[in-house]
C-alpha positions in Angstrom: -133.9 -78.3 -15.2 -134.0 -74.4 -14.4 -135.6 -75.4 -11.2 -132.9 -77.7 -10.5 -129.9 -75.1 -11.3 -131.9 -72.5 -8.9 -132.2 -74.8 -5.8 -128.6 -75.8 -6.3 -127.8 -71.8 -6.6 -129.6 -71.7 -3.2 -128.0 -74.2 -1.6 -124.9 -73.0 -2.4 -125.5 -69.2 -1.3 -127.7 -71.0 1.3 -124.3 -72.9 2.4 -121.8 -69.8 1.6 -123.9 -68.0 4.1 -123.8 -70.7 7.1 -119.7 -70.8 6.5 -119.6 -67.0 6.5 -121.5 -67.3 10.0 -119.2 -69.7 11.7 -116.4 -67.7 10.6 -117.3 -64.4 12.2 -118.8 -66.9 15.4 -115.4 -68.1 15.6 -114.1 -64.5 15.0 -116.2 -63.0 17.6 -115.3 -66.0 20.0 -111.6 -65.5 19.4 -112.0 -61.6 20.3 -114.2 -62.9 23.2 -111.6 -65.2 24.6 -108.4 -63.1 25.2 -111.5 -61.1 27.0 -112.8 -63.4 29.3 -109.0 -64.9 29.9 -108.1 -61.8 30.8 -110.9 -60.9 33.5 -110.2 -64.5 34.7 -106.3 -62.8 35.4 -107.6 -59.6 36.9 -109.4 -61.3 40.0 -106.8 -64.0 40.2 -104.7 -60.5 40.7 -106.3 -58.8 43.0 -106.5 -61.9 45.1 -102.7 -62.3 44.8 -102.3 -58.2 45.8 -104.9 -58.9 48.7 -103.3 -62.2 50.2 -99.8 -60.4 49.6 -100.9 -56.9 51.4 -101.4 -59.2 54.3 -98.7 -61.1 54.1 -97.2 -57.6 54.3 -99.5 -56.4 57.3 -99.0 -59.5 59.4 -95.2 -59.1 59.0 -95.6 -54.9 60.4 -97.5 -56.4 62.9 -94.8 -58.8 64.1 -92.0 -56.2 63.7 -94.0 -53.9 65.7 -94.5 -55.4 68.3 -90.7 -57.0 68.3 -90.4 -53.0 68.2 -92.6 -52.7 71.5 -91.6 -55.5 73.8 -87.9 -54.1 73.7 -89.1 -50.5 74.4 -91.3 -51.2 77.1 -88.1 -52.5 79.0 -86.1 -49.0 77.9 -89.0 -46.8 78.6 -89.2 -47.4 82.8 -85.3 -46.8 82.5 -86.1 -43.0 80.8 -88.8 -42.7 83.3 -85.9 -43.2 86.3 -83.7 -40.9 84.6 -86.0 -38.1 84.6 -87.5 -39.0 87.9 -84.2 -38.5 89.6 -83.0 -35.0 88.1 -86.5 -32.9 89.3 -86.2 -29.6 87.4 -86.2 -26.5 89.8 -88.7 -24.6 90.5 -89.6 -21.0 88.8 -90.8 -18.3 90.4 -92.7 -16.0 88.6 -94.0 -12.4 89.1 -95.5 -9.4 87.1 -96.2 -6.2 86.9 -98.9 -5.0 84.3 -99.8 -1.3 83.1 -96.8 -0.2 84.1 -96.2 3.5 82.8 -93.0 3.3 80.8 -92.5 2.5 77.2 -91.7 -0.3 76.1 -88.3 0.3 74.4 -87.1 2.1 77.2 -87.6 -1.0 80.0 -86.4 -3.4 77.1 -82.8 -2.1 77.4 -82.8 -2.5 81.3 -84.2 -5.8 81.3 -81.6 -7.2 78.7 -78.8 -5.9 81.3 -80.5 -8.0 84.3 -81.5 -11.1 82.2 -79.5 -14.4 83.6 -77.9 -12.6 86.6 -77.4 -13.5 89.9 -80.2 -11.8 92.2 -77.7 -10.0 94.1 -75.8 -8.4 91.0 -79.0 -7.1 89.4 -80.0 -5.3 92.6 -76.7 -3.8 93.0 -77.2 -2.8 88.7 -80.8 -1.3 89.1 -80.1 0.3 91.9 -77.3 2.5 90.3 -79.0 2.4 87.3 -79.8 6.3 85.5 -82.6 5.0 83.8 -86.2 5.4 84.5 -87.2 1.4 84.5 -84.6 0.7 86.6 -87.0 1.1 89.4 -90.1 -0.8 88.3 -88.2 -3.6 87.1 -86.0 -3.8 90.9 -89.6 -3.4 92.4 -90.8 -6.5 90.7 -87.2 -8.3 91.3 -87.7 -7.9 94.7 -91.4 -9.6 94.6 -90.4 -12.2 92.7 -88.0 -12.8 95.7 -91.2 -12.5 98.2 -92.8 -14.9 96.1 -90.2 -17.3 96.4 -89.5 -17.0 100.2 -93.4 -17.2 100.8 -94.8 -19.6 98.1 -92.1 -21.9 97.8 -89.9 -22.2 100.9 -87.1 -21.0 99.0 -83.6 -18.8 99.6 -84.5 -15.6 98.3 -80.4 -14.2 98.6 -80.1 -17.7 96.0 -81.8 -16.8 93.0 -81.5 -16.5 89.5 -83.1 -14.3 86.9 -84.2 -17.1 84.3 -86.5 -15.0 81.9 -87.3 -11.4 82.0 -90.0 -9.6 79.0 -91.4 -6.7 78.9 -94.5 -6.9 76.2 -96.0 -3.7 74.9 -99.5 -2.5 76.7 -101.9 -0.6 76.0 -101.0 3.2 74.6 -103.2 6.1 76.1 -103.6 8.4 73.4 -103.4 12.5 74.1 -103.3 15.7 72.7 -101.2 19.1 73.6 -102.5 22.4 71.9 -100.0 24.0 69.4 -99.5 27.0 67.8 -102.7 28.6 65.3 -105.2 26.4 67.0 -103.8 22.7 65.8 -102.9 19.7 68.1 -100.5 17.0 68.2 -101.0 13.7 69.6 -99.2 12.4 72.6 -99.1 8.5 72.9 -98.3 7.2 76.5 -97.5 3.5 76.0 -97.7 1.7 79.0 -95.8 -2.4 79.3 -96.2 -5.6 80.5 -93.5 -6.8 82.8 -92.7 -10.3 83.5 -90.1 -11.9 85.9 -89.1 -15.7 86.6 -86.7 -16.6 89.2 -85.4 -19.9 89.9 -82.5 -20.9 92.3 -79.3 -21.3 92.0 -77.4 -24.4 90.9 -74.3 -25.1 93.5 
């Protein structure tokens, strides 16, 4: 009888055990579930992103080039326009180391800037100031230039651009009083001219 009551003890912790088993198996398959469910969705996503990115690329593709075929027929039209007003011609000339500072020549050359070729001879040449010169000189070889090079009226010219960049300085000394020195700097400039002729 004691045998009897043990093997039904066993069979019952025996069975306790297999039912405790298939709950956490149907447990673990519920967690498992939602799991693989949801990695199913995640490819069916990216295959929805992918077939709608081109979706989206074919439609660029068809705007562009509804974009293109009407520009194609506006860009020879451009083309004419700027084909038939030719920009004139510029002259250019320059004069480099020239012994003045830079400062000084600045304020001639922003008096002769945009004139006429005839009023800024007539302004250097009655000019007081020491640049005057140099920059009438260089004027008048722009003119050269133009009459030579280009087959242009050089009594019909403008002064389009005029600079004057700083050179390089030459660097002295004078003797002064209880055997000291002070330094001289002689700057030297750039000078650059660009004519181009008159509009009528």
């Amino acid at each position: 009888m004691a045998d009897e009551k043990k093997a039904k003890k066993d069979d019952a912790k025996a069975g306790d055990e297999k039912a405790a088993a298939k709950k956490a198996a149907k447990k673990d398959d519920a967690k498992k579930a939602p799991k693989k469910a949801a990695a199913k969705k995640e490819p069916a996503k990216k295959a929805a992103k992918k077939a709608a990115k081109k979706e989206a690329k074919a439609e660029g593709k068809g705007k562009k080039a509804a974009a293109k075929k009407p520009s194609k027929g506006k860009e020879p039209a451009k083309k004419a326009v700027a084909k038939s007003a030719p920009q004139a011609p510029v002259v250019r000339a320059s004069a480099r180391f020239v012994r003045i500072a830079p400062r000084k020549a600045r304020l001639v050359a922003d008096q002769v800037r945009g004139l006429h070729i005839e009023k800024a001879r007539a302004l250097l040449q009655f000019s007081p100031r020491g640049a005057a010169r140099d920059i009438q000189k260089l004027i008048e070889s722009a003119a050269a230039n133009a009459e030579n090079n280009h087959d242009l009226d050089a009594e019909e010219m403008r002064v389009v651009t005029i600079t004057v960049d700083e050179g390089p300085t030459l660097k002295r000394f004078r003797p002064r009083a209880q055997g000291r020195a002070t330094p001289i700097h002689k700057r030297t400039s750039h000078i650059a001219v660009a004519l181009t002729p008159v509009e009528d």
